[in-house]
C-alpha positions as CSV (number, residue, x, y, z in Angstrom):
1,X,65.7,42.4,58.7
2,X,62.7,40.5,57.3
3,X,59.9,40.1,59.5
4,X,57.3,37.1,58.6
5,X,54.0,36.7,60.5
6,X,55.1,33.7,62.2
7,X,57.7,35.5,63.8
8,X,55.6,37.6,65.9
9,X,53.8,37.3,69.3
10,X,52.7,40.0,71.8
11,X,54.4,40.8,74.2
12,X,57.6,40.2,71.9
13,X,60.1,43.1,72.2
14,X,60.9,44.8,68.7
15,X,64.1,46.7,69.8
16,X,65.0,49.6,71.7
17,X,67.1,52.7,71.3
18,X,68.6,56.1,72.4
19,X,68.1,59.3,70.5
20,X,70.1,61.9,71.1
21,X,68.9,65.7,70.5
22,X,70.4,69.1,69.9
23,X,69.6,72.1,69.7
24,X,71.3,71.9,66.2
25,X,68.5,68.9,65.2
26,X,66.3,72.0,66.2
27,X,66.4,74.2,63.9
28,X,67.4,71.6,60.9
29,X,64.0,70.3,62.1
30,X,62.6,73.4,61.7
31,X,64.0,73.9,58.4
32,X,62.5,71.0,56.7
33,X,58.8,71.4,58.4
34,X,58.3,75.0,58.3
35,X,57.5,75.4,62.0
36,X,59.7,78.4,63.0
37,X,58.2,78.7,66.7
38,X,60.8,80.7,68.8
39,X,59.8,78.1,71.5
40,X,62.1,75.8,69.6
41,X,64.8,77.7,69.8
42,X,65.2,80.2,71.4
43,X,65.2,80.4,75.4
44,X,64.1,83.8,76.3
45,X,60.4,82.6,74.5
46,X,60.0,79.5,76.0
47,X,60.8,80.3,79.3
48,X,58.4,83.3,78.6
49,X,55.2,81.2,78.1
50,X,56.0,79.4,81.2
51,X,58.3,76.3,79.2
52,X,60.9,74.6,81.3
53,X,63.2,76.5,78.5
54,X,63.7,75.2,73.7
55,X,61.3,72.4,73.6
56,X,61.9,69.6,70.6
57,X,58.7,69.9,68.1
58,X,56.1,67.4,69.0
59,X,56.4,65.9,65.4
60,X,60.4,65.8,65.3
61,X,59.8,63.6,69.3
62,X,57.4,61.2,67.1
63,X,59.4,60.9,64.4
64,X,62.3,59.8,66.5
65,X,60.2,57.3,68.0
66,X,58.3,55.7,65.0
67,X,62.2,54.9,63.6
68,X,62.7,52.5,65.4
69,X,59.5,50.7,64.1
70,X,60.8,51.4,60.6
71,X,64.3,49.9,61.3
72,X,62.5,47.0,62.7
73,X,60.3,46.2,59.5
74,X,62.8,47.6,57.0
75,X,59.8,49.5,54.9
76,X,58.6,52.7,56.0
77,X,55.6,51.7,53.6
78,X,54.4,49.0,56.2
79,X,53.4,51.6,58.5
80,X,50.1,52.6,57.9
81,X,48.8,54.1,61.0
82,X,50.8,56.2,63.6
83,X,49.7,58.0,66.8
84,X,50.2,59.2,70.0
85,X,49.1,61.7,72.5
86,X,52.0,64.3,74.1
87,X,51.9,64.1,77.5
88,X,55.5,66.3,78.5
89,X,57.4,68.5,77.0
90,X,60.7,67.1,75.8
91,X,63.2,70.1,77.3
92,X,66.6,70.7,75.1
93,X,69.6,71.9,76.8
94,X,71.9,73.7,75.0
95,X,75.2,71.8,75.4
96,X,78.8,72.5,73.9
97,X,78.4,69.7,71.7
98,X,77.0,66.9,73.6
99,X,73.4,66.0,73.6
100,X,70.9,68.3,75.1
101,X,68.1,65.6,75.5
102,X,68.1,61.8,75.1
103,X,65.0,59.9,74.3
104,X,64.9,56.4,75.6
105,X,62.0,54.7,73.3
106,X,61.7,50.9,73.3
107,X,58.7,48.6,71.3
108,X,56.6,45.4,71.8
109,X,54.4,44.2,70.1
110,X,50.6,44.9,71.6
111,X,48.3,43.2,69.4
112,X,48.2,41.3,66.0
113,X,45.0,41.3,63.5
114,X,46.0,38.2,61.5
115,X,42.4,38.5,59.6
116,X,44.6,41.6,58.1
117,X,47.9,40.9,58.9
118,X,48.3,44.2,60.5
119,X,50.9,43.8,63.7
120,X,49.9,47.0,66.3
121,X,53.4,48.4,67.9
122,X,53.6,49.6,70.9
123,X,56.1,52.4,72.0
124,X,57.5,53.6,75.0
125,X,59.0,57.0,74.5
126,X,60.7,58.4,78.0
127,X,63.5,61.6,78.9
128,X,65.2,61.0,82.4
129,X,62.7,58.3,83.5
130,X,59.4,60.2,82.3
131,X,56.7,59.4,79.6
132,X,56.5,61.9,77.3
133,X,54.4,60.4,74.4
134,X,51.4,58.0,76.0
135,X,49.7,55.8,74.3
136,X,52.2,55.9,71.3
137,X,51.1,53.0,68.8
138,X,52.0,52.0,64.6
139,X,49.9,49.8,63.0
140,X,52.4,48.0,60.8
141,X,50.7,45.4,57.7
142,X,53.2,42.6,57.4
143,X,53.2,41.5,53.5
């Protein structure tokens, strides 16, 4: 998709999507960051510091959300400014198979800085109905 300036307006919806998560993604996750915390995989730890049991890695949830704002643009380039704040723990059931987690994450656009042609994205990233990134925003420069 090819996104021009003139295309946007706030308020506009940019898409939404489903992510599905395994324990599996888990530890591939793990893998390819480096963060080996047993609180990502293994139960007996997480439930021991007082986690609702293997929570997904706080990068691997935002990652999963800002994709949708990359599929949107088409250039992962355009991005130039990503954040959010954590605000629950995104639980991961282990399943025979299925999913043990499903994001919901949907985008608007919030603001647009024409002076810089910098659109700012705004995502909502829920599991079972509840916020678990706030105030998750891209900045995304539209060449």
């Amino acid at each position: 998709m090819s996104v021009t300036w003139a295309d946007l307006q706030v308020g506009a919806s940019i898409g939404e999507r489903t992510v599905e998560i395994t324990r599996a993604d888990l530890v591939r996750y793990a893998g390819a960051s480096g963060d080996f915390n047993p609180i990502h995989w293994n139960e007996d730890v997480a439930t021991s510091v007082e986690l609702p049991g293997v929570i997904a890695h706080g990068m691997f949830t935002m990652g999963a959300a800002v994709q949708l704002v990359v599929d949107w643009i088409g250039n992962p380039a355009a991005v130039v400014d990503y954040r959010a704040r954590f605000t629950k723990p995104v639980p991961v059931a282990n399943t025979d198979g299925g999913p043990g987690a499903v994001l919901q994450i949907s985008g608007t656009i919030g603001a647009l800085d024409e002076d810089n042609q910098v659109a700012r994205v705004d995502l909502t990233v829920g599991l079972d109905g509840t916020r678990v990134l706030a105030r998750s925003q891209a900045q995304v420069r539209i060449w």
